[in-house]
Structure formats: structure tokens, C-alpha cells
MIKOLKE-799670 format. One line per 5 residues: number of its first residue (from 1); their letters; for each residue x, y negated, z negated of C-alpha. Coordinates in Angstrom, 1 decimal. Layout:
<pts>
NUM	A	X,Y,Z | ...
</pts>
This chain:
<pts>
1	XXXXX	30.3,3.2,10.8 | 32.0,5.8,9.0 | 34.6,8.6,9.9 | 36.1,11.6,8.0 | 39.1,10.9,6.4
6	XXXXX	41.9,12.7,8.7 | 45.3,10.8,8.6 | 44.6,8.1,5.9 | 47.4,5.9,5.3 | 48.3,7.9,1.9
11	XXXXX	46.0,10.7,0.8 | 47.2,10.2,-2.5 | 44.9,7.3,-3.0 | 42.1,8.8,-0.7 | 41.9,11.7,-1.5
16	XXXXX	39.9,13.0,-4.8 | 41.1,14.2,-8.1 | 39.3,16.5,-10.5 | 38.8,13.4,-12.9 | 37.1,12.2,-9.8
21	XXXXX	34.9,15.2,-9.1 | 33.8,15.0,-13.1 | 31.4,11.4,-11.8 | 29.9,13.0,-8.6 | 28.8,16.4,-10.5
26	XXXXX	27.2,14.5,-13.2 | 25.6,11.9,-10.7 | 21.3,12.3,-10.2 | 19.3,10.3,-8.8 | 17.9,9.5,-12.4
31	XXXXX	21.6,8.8,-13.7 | 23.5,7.3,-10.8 | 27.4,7.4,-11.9 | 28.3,3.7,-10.9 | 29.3,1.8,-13.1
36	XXXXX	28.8,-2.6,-12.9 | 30.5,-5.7,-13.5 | 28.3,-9.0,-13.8 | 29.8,-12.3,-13.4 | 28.5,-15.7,-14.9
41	XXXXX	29.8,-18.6,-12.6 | 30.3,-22.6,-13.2 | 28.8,-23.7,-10.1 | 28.6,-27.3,-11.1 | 24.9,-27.7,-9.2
46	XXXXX	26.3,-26.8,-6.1 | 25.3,-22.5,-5.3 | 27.7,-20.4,-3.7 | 25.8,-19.3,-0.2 | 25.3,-15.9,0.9
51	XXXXX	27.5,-16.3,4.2 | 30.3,-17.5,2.2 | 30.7,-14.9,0.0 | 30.1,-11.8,3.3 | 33.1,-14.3,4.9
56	XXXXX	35.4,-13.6,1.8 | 34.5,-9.7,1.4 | 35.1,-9.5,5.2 | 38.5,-11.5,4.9 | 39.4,-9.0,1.9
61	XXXXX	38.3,-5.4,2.8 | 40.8,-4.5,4.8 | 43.6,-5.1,2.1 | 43.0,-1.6,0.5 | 41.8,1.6,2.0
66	XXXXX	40.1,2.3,-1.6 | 37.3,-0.4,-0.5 | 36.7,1.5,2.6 | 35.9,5.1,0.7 | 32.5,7.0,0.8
71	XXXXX	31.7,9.8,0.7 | 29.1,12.3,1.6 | 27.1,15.4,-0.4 | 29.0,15.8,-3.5 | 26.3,16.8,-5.9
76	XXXXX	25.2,20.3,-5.4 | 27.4,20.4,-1.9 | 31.2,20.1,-1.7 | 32.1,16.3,-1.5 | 33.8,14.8,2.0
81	XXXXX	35.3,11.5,1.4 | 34.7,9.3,4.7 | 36.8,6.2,5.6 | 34.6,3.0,7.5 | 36.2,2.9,10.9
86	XXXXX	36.9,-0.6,12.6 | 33.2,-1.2,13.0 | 32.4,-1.5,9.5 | 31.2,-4.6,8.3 | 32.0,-5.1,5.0
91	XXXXX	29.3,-8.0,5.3 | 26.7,-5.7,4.8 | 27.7,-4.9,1.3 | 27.1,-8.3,0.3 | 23.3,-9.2,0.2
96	XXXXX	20.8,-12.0,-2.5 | 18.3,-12.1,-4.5 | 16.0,-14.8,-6.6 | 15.3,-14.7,-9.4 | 12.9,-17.5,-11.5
101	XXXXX	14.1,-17.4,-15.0 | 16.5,-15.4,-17.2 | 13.9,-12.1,-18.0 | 13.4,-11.9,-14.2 | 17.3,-11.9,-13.6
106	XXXXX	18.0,-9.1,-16.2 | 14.9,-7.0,-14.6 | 16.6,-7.2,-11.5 | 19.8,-6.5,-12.7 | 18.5,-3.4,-14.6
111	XXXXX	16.7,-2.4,-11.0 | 20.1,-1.9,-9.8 | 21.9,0.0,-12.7 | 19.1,2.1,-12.2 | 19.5,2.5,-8.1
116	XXXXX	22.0,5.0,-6.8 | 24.7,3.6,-4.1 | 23.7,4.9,-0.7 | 26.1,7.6,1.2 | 28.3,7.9,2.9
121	XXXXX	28.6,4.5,3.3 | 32.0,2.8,1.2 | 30.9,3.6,-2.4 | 30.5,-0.2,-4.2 | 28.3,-3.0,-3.2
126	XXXXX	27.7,-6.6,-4.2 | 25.0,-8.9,-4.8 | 24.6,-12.5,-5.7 | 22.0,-13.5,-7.5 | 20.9,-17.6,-7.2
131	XXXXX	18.0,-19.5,-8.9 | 14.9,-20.3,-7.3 | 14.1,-23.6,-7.1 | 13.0,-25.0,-10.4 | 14.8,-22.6,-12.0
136	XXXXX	17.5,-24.7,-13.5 | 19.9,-23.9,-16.7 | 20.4,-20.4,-15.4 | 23.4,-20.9,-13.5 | 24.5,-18.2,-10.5
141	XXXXX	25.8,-14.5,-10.9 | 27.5,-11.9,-9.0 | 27.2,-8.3,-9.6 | 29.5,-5.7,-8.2 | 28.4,-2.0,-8.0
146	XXXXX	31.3,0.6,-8.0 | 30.8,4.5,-8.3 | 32.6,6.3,-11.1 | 34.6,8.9,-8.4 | 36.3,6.2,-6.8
151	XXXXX	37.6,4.3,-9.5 | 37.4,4.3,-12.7 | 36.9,0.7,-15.4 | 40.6,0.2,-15.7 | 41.9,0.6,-11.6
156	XXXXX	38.5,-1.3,-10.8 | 40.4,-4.3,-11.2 | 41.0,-4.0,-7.4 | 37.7,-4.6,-6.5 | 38.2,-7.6,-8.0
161	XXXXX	40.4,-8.6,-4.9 | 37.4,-8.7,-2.5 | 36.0,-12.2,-4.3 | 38.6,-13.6,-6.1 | 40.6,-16.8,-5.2
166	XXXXX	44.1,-17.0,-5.0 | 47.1,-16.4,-2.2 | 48.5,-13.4,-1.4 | 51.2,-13.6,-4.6 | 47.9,-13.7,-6.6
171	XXXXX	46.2,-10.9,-5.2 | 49.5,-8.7,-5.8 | 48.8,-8.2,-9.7 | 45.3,-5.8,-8.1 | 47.5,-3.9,-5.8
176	XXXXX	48.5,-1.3,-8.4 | 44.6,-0.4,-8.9 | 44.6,0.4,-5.7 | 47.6,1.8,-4.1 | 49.3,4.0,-6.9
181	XXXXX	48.4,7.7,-6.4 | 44.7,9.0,-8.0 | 45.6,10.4,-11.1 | 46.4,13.9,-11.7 | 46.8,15.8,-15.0
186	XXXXX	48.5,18.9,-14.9 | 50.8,20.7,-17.3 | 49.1,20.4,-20.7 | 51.2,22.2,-23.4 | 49.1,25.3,-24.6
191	XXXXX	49.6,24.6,-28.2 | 48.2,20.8,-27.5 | 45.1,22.2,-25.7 | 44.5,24.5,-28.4 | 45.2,22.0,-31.1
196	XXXXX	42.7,19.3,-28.6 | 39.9,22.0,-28.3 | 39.9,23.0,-32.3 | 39.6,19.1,-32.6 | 36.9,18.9,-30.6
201	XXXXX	34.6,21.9,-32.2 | 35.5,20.1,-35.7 | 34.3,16.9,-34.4 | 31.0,18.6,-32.9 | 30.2,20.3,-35.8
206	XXXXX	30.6,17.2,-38.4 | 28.2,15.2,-35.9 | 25.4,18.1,-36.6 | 25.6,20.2,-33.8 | 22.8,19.7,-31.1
211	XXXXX	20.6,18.5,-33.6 | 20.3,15.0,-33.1 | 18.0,12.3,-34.7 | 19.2,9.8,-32.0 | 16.6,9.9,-29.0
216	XXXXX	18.3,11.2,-26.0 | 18.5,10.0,-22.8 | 15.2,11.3,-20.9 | 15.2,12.1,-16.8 | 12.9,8.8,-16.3
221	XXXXX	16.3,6.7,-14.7 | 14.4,3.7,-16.1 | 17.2,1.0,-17.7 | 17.4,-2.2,-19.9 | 20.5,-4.1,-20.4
226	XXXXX	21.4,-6.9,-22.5 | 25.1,-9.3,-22.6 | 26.8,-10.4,-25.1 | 29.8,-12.8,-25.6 | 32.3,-13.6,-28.4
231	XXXXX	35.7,-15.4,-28.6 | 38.7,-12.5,-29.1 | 40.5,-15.3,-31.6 | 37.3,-14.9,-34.0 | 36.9,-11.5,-33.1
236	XXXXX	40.4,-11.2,-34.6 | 40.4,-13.5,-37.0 | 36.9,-11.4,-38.2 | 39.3,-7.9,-38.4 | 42.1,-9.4,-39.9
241	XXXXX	39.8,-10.5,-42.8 | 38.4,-7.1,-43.0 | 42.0,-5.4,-43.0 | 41.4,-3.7,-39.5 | 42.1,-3.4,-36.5
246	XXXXX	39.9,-5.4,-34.0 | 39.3,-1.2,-32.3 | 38.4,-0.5,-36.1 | 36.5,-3.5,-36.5 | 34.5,-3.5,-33.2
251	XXXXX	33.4,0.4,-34.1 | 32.6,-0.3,-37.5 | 30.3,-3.6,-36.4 | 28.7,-0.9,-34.1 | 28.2,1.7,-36.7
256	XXXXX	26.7,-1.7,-38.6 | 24.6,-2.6,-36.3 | 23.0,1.0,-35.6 | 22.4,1.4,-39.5 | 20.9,-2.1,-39.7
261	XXXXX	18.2,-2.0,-37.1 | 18.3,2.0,-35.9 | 16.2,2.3,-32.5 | 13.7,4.9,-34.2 | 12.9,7.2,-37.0
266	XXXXX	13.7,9.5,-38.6 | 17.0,7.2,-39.1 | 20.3,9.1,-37.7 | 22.7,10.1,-40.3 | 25.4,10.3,-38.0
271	XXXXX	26.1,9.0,-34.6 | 28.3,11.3,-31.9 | 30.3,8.8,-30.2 | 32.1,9.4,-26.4 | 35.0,6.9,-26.9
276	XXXXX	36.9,7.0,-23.7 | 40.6,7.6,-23.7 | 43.1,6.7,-20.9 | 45.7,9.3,-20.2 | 47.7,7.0,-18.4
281	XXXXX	49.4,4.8,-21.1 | 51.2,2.8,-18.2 | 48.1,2.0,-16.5 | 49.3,2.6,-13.1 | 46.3,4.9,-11.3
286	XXXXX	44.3,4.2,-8.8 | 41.0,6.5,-9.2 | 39.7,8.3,-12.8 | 42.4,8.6,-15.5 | 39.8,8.5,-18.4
291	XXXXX	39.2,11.5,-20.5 | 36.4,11.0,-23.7 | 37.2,11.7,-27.4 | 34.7,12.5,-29.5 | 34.2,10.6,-32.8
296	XXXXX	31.2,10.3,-35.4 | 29.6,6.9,-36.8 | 27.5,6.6,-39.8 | 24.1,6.2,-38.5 | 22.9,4.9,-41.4
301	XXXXX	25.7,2.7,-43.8 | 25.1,-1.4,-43.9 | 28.7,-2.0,-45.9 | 31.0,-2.6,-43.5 | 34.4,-1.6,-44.9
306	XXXXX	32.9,1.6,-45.7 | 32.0,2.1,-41.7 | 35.5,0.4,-41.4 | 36.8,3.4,-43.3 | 35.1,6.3,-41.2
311	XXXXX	36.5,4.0,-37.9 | 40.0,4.0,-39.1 | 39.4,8.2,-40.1 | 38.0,9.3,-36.5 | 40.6,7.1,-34.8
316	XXXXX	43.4,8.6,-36.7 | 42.5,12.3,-36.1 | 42.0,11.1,-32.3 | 45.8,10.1,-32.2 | 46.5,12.9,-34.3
321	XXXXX	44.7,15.7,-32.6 | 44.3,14.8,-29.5 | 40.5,16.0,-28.7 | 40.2,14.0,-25.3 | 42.9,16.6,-23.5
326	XXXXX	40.4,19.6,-24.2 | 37.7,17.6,-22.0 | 40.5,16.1,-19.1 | 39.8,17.6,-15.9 | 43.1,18.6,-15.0
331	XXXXX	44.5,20.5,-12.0 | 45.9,23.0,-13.0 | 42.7,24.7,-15.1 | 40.8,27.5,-14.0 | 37.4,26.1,-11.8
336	XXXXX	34.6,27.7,-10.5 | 35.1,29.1,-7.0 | 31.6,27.1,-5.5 | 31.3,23.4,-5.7 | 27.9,24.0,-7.1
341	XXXXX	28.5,26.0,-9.5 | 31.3,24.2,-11.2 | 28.4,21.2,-11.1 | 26.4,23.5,-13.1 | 28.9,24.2,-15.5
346	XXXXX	30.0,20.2,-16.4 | 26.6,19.7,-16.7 | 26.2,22.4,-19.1 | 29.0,21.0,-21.4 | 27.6,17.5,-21.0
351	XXXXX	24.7,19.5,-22.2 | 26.1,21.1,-25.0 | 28.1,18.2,-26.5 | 24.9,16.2,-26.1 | 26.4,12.7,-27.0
356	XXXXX	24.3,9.9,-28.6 | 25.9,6.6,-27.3 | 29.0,5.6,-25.7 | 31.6,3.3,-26.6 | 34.3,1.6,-24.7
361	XXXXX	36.8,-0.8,-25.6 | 39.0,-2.3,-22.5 | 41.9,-4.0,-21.9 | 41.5,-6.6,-19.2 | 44.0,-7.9,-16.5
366	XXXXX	42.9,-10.4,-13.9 | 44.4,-14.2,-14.6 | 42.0,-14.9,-11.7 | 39.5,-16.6,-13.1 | 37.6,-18.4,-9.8
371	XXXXX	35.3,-17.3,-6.8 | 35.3,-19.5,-3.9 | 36.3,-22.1,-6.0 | 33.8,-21.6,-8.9 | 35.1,-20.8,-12.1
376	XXXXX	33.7,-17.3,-13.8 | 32.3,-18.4,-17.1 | 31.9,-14.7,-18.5 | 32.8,-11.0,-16.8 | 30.9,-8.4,-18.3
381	XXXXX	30.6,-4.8,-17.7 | 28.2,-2.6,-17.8 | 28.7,1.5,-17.8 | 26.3,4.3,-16.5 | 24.5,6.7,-18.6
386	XXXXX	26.5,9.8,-18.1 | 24.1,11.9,-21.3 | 23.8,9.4,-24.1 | 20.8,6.9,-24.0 | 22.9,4.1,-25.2
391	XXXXX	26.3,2.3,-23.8 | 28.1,0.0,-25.9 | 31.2,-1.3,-23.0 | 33.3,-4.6,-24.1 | 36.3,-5.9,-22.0
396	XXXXX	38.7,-7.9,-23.8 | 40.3,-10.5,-21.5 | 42.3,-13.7,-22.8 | 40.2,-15.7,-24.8 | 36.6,-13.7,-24.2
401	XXXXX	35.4,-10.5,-25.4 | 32.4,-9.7,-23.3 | 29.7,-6.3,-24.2 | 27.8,-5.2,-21.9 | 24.7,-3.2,-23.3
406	XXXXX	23.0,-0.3,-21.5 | 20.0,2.0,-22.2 | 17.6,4.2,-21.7 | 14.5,2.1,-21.6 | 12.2,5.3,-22.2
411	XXXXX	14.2,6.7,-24.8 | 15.3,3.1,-26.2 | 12.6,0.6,-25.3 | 13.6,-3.1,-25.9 | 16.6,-1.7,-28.0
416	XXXXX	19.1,-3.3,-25.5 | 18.1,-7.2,-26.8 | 17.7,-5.9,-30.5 | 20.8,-4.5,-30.8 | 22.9,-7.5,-29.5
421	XXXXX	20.7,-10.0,-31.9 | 21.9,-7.8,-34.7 | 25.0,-7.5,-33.4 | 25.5,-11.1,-33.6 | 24.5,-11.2,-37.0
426	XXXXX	26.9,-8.6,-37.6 | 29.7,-10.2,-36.4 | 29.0,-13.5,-38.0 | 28.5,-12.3,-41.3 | 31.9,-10.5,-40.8
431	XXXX	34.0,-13.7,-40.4 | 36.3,-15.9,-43.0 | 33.8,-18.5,-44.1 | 34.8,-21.9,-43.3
</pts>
């Protein structure tokens, strides 16, 4: 059951911001604007069960009114967030699937990237997937759905607070994902903006304008996805060696990769990059506070300290310049009087920047490591397609460094398990030898 919002308890963390609105213009039913988090647990042979997982969402959604946000129209009519009344059941978020061995698992995964989260119902969901019988080795999973306009990668960590174990001390360190105001950008100095937008044109043009070798992502809303795992310690180990920064290293081993096995031909000189870019440096928000640089790859250089040096380039004129303010959706800018209309318009620029892949490298926070007792061997997530064909997403947390791999599967088919092979190879070849 859901109501319109009226008196929430504060409006500053239910009510929507304009780098909120950015997710619910750009969502179709071909590009659904949630974004994923999959998680591998140790279940030691004995499976988690379907009631006991609806018994710990139940026991946690009523800790935050984030969990209990919807929201209705929003795409080509203006958006109404809606708050579940008392007779929600936050149960029915929480339902199972089978799966027989590992191909059939990431099929069904994919299947739900690819499926937009119904409205107006509270805007995340969560399945558990358990192996059939026979299907041993596999191990259990968990994946939570969120959509982009409620939260954004970094204040998601409060949906981690509907599964994971721990008192109520424990559960504090999600609170500030979920009860500090939505963030709001407002007062950009004219001379930044104008410094931010120049950076963007120059970083536009030197991708080749719209001209792109890379294939772009098509209207089918097919995906693929693929997971990848590596320890942070070799990760930095493998930049230090390289003189880099592991952010330098990781884009380089990306720009590697894509030259090494490209998805298609013609092979793409350059790759235009969306490398998102938080505006909030204290990581306080609850909601979008994510704006996207632009920055350009060599689509087609194997030596890695020369894609180190082009890294280390686009990420200095990003601090330098700025570019990421010029595509914030703040406040205080002017905006289209019809809700329609200004969905026309972001789609437009989505149009005209016409990116090739996406790239995000996060920060991660929990020090909960355990659902219902059984310990998460990897958390991995996995981004939507908002007008590139391919997303590169890794979350660095403690010891692991987990990518999650997204694409196109008409515009990219089978590039999703290629590209984390050589990735691999990439990595490994990168390292101190022993």
C-alpha cells in the first residue's frame, strides 16, 4: 500500500533533488535506471531460506523512510514520490529463484538488470538466488535492486541495513546514507562554470565528436554481465610498480584491456569515458550527489605506462578544470517549465555527448561483512546503462576490489566475459614478479 508523501518525517531526505530527477528522465523501459549490488555468501552447506531473509527486511524497513520511497510517472509526466503506509510489507520485496549452474545464474541475473522496478511501489527490491539440487560448488547470492533517483552508489550503503547483521551500534555507520538531507548544488561560481563547460567542449572534441567507432548502446534493453575479483593489496602493489595511482592504474588497465581485445572493428582510436565525480567530498548525502567528468582512453595502445600517461593527463585536467560542474544538475539553473520537456532536453545532451563506456571507481564503507550469520564472500556492483553500451563499476572495500561488468548484449555480444578474461591478464602481467 502506498500514500503520497504529505508530512514525511523530513522532506529533506524524501523529497527529490534535481540530481535525482537526472535518473528518472533518462529511465525507458529499454534502460531501466537502477543500479545492483550482488553478493557472494559462505553458506557453509547450509542455504539461507526465503522466509528468513522477508523476516530480516521486515525487522529493518522501518528504520529509514528512504526504504519506503516510490514513486509514480516521472518519465514523460511530473514525478510524485509516495511513502508505503503501515500496510506495506516489505516481505514482498524479497522473493527466489533457482538456478542449475553458474551460466543459468548470470542469465538470470542479467534478466533483472534488464527489468525495470515496478511503480509506485518503494523503488529497490531483493532476490536470493539458491542452487538447485545437484547444483553444488555454486554457493548462494543475493541481489539488491535500487533505482538511481533515490539513491545514488555511495548513500546506497543504507540499503545495506535491510540484510546486514549487527546491533543497533552497527547499523549506525548506514544512518548517514540515509538521513542527511538529498543533495543540493546551488551557487556555482560563473567563472568555474565557464571554466567547467570550456573543459567539457575540449574534452568532447579530442574524443572525435559524435563520431564513434565504439558500437553504441542500441534500444534492444538486452544485457550481459560478467564479475570480477582482485585483492586491493596486489592491486596496489601492481600501481606502485607502475608509478601510479591505483585510479591511474585501474583506468590505464581499462584502456589496456579495450586495446587488447576491442569488442569490434574498425578498432576505436579513442574511448569517451563518463567517470563519475562526487560533489560531496565529505560523503554525507542521502540521494544523487554524482555529477560525470568526461575523459578519453586510447582505444587502441597495448603499453601500459603509455595508457598510464594519458590516465594521469585526463585526471589532472579533471581536478584542474573542473568539467563535471558543467553537467551537475544544480538548483539554481535555468529548467524547462514542463517536466516533459526538460526529459527531452537531458536526453538530447545524453544524446549529444554520446559516451562509449562508463567507468566508476568507489570507495566502500560497510565493516559488516555477514547476512544472517553467513559471511559475504564478494559484493559487487553493477551500474545501468545510462547511453554507453559498456559499464566498467569497481568498489574498493578493505582487502577486495570487486568489478562489476555491464553491457549491451546487442551492441556488445559476449564482450562482458571477454573483457574480464583479458582484464585478468592485464592485471597479472602488470604485477612485481615474484
Amino acid at each position: 500500500m502506498n500514500s503520497p508523501v504529505s508530512t514525511p518525517v523530513d522532506a529533506r531526505v524524501t523529497e527529490l533533488a534535481p540530481p535525482d530527477f537526472t535518473y528518472l528522465h533518462m529511465d525507458s523501459d529499454s534502460a531501466p535506471m537502477h543500479w545492483s549490488m550482488i553478493l557472494e555468501l559462505d553458506t557453509g552447506g547450509e542455504l539461507l531460506g526465503l522466509d528468513e531473509v522477508r523476516a530480516r527486511v521486515r525487522e529493518r524497513a522501518g528504520l529509514f523512510d528512504i526504504f519506503r520511497m516510490g514513486v509514480r510517472n516521472g518519465r514523460w509526466r511530473k514525478p510524485e514520490v509516495v511513502l508505503a503506509d503501515a500496510g506495506w510489507d516489505a516481505g514482498e520485496h524479497v522473493s527466489e529463484l533457482g538456478f542449475t549452474d553458474r551460466a543459468h545464474l548470470n542469465r538470470r541475473v542479467s534478466k533483472l538488470l534488464e527489468t525495470p522496478l515496478p511503480r509506485p511501489r518503494p523503488f529497490w527490491d531483493i532476490t536470493l538466488f539458491t542452487p538447485s539440487a545437484g547444483a553444488e560448488g555454486i554457493g548462494q547470492w543475493v541481489l539488491l535492486r535500487v533505482h538511481h533517483s533515490i539513491s545514488d552508489g555511495i548513500a546506497g550503503a543504507a540499503f545495506a541495513a535491510l540484510l546486514a547483521d549487527g546491533e543497533e551500534e552497527d547499523l549506525a555507520e548506514f544512518e548517514r546514507f540515509a538521513t542527511s538531507p538529498r543533495f543540493r548544488i546551488s551557487g556555482i561560481d560563473p567563472d568555474k562554470l565557464k571554466e567547467a563547460k570550456a573543459a567539457y567542449a575540449d574534452q568532447h572534441a579530442a574524443g572525435g565528436g559524435k563520431k564513434r567507432a565504439w558500437p553504441a548502446l542500441t534500444k534492444s534493453g538486452r544485457r550481459e554481465h560478467a564479475l570480477f575479483t582482485a585483492s586491493t593489496r596486489t592491486l596496489r602493489k601492481a600501481a606502485k610498480r607502475n608509478d601510479a595511482t591505483v585510479h591511474e592504474f585501474l583506468l590505464a588497465a581499462i584502456g589496456r584491456t579495450l586495446s587488447i581485445n576491442p569488442p569490434a572493428a574498425p578498432q576505436a582510436e579513442v574511448v569517451r569515458v563518463t567517470l563519475p565525480v562526487t560533489l560531496d567530498d565529505e560523503f554525507r548525502h542521502t540521494g544523487n550527489a554524482v555529477s560525470v567528468a568526461l575523459l578519453n582512453l586510447p582505444g587502441n595502445e597495448k603499453d601500459l605506462s603509455r595508457q598510464i600517461d594519458r590516465a594521469r593527463s585526463e585526471l589532472g585536467t579533471i581536478a584542474e578544470r573542473k568539467p563535471e560542474l558543467y553537467l551537475a544538475a544544480a538548483d539554481d539553473l535555468p529548467r524547462a517549465p514542463l517536466w516533459g520537456l526538460q526529459r527531452a532536453i537531458v536526453n538530447a545532451s545524453m544524446s549529444h555527448m554520446h559516451p562509449d563506456i562508463h567507468v566508476g571507481i568507489n570507495p566502500g564503507f560497510s565493516r559488516v561483512r555477514s547476512v544472517l550469520g553467513k559471511s559475504i564472500v564478494t559484493l559487487t556492483p553493477l551500474s545501468p546503462l545510462a547511453g554507453y553500451s559498456l559499464s566498467v563499476t569497481a568498489l574498493i572495500l578493505g582487502h577486495t576490489t570487486t568489478f562489476g561488468i555491464v553491457t549491451d548484449s546487442e551492441a556488445l555480444p559476449g564482450y562482458a566475459e571477454k573483457f574480464v578474461e583479458t582484464l585478468d591478464e592485464v592485471l597479472r602481467e602488470a604485477l612485481p614478479s615474484a
